[in-house]
C-alpha positions in Angstrom: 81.9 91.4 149.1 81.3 88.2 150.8 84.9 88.4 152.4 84.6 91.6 153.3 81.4 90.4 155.4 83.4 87.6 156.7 86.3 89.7 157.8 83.6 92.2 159.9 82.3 89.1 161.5 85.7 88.4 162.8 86.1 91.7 163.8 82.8 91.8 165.9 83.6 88.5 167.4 86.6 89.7 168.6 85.3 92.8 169.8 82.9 91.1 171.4 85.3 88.9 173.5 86.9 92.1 175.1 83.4 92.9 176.1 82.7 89.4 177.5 86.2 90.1 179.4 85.8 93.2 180.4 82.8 91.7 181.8 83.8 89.0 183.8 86.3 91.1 185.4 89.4 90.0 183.7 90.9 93.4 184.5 90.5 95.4 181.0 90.3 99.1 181.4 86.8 101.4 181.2 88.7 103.4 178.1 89.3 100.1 176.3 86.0 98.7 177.1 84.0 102.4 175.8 86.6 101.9 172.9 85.2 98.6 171.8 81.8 99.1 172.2 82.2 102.0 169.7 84.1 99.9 167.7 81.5 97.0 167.9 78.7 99.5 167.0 80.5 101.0 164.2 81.3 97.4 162.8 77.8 96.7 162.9 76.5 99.8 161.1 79.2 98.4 158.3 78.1 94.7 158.8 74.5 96.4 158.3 75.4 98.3 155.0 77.1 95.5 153.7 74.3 93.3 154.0 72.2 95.4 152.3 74.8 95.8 149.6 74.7 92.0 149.5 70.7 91.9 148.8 70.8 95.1 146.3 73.6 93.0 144.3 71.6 90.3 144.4 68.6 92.0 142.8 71.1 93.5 139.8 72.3 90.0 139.5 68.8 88.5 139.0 67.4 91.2 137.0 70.8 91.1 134.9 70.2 87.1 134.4 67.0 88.1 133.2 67.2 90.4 130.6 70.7 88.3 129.2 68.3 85.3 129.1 65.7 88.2 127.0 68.6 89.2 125.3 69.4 85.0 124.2 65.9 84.8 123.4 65.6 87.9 120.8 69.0 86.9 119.3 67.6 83.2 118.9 64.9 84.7 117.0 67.0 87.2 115.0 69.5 84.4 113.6 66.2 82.3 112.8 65.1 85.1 110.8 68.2 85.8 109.2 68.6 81.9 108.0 64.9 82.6 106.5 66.6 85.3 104.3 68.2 82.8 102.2 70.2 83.5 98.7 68.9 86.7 98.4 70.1 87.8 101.3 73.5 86.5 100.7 73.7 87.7 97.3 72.6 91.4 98.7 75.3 90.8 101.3 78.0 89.7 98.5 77.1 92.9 96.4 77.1 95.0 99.3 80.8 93.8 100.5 81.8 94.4 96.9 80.7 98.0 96.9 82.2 98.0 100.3 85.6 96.5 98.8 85.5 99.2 95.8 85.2 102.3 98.1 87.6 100.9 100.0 90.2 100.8 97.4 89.6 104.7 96.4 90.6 103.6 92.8 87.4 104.6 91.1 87.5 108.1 89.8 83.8 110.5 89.5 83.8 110.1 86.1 84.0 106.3 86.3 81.6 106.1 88.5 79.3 108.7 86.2 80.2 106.8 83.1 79.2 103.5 84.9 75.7 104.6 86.0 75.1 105.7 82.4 75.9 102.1 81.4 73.8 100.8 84.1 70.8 103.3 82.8 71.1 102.4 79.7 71.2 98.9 80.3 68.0 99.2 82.9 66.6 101.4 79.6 67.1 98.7 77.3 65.8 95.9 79.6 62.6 97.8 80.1 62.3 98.3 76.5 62.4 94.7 75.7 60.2 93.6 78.5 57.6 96.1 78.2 54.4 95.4 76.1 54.2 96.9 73.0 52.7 100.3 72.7 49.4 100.4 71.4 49.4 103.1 68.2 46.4 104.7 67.9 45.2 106.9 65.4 44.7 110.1 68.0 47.9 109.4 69.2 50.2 109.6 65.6 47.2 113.0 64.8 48.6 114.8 68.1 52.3 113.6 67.6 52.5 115.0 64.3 51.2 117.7 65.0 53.4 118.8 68.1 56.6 118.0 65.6 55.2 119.9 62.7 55.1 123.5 65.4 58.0 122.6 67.0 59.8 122.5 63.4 57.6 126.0 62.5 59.4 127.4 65.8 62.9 126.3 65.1 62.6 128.0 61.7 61.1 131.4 63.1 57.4 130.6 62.5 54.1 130.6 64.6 52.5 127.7 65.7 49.6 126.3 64.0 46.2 126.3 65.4 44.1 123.0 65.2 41.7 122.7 62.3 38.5 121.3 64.1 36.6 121.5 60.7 39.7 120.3 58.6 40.1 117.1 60.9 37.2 115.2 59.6 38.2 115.9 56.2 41.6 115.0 56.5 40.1 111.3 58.6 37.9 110.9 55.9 40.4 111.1 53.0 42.5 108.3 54.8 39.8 105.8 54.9 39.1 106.6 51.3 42.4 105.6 50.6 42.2 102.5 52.8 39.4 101.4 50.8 40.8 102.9 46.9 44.1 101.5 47.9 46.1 104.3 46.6 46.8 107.9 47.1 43.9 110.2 47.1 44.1 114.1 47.3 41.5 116.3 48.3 41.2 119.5 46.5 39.6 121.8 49.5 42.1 122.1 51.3 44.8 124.9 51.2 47.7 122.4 51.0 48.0 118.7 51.7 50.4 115.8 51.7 49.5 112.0 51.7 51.5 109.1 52.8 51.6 105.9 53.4 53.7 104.6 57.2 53.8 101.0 57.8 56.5 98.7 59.9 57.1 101.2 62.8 56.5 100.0 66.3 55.7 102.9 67.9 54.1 106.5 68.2 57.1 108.1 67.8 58.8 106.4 64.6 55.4 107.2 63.2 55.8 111.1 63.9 59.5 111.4 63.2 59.1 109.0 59.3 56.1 111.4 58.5 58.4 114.0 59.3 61.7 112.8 57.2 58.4 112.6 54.1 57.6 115.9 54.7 61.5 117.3 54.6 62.6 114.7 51.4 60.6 117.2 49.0 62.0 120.8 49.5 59.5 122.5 47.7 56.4 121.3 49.3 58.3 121.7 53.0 58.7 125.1 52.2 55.7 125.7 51.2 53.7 123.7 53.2 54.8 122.9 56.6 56.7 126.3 56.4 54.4 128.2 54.4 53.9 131.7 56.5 50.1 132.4 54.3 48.7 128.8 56.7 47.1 129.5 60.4 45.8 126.1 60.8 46.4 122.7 60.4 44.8 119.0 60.4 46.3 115.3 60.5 44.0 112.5 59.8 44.9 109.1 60.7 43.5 105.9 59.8 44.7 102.4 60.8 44.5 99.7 59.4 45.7 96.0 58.5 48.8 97.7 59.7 49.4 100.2 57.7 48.5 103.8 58.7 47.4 106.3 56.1 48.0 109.9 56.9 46.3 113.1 55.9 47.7 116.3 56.2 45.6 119.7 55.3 46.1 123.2 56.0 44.8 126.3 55.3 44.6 130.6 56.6 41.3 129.4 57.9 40.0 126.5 60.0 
């Protein structure tokens, strides 16, 4: 732009010199004369635009100088924040460019990728599992296990649920601590039907459950007729803990 500017200048000098001719009487014609002062007017209106051309380009070079300098600033800041990372970000970035790499290479089929995520689950399972505190058995928890087992087993053999004994539950509590304190297996006569065992060595609620299940089923004849027994309505566990071992009463009955 700034030879352009020049290269008007020249031009209105010039035209300016047939002027100054034309007015010291140096014999250039009135045509050529009007021609140049349009021409000198015109070149001026240019000269005019240019210059503010000049000024505006200015301004967008300034204000561009500006925000780049804004621009060095933030990324200044952003590389000082990415150093901060440190390993983990570079290990993220490392796992991240191998997943990358694999999609990449399209060799990993769906099931591959289904039968690795089950390994990873499992693995995460497993972790958890070893990591996590132990669970904390409690008597109410191995009465209300049980008991959830022992319908769900009614069901899957065409039964009804049983009801919770309220009355039976104290009973069936109190004949496990007399065990606890006898030391041996004690059966209560008032109930309908019962079963006593003894469940030591398992780590949590479940095991519990699922061993005073596998009692139950050893003996075919008191399975049938007890857990299965169609004459029963209701049914009680009683658990008592202790010195870890956990004695477990079971009573039912056609009445609670």
């Amino acid at each position: 732009m700034n030879k352009t500017i020049k290269t008007m200048l020249l031009l209105l000098l010039a035209i300016t010199a047939v002027i100054a001719m034309t007015s010291c009487g140096q014999g250039v014609s009135q045509e050529i004369y009007d021609s140049a002062i349009q021409q000198l007017n015109e070149a001026e209106g240019q000269l005019s635009t240019l210059q503010d051309q000049l000024a505006n380009a200015k301004i967008v070079e300034l204000q561009y100088n500006e925000l780049n300098k804004k621009f060095e600033e933030l990324e200044a800041k952003y590389n000082e924040k990415m150093s901060e990372l440190g390993p983990a970000e570079a290990g993220c970035e490392e796992l991240q460019a191998e997943f990358d790499a694999l999609k990449g290479q399209n060799t990993v089929t769906a099931n591959e990728l289904a039968i690795m995520e089950a390994k990873y689950e499992e693995l995460e399972a497993a972790y958890k599992a070893l990591t996590a505190p132990p669970e904390v058995i409690t008597e109410d928890k191995v009465e209300q296990a049980l008991f959830s087992l022992i319908n769900q087993d009614r069901v899957n053999h065409g039964l009804s649920e049983l009801a919770w004994g309220k009355n039976m539950a104290g009973l069936a509590e109190q004949n496990s601590r007399r065990m606890e304190e006898l030391g041996r297996y004690e059966y209560s006569e008032w109930a309908y039907m019962q079963e006593i065992f003894w469940a030591v060595g398992y780590s949590t609620v479940d095991e519990v459950a699922n061993a005073a299940m596998r009692v139950w089923q050893s003996n075919q004849y008191r399975y049938e007729h007890g857990l299965l027994s169609k004459a029963i309505s209701y049914c009680a566990i009683g658990a008592y803990k202790s010195k870890g071992i956990i004695y477990l009463t079971f009573m039912a009955s056609d009445w609670p």
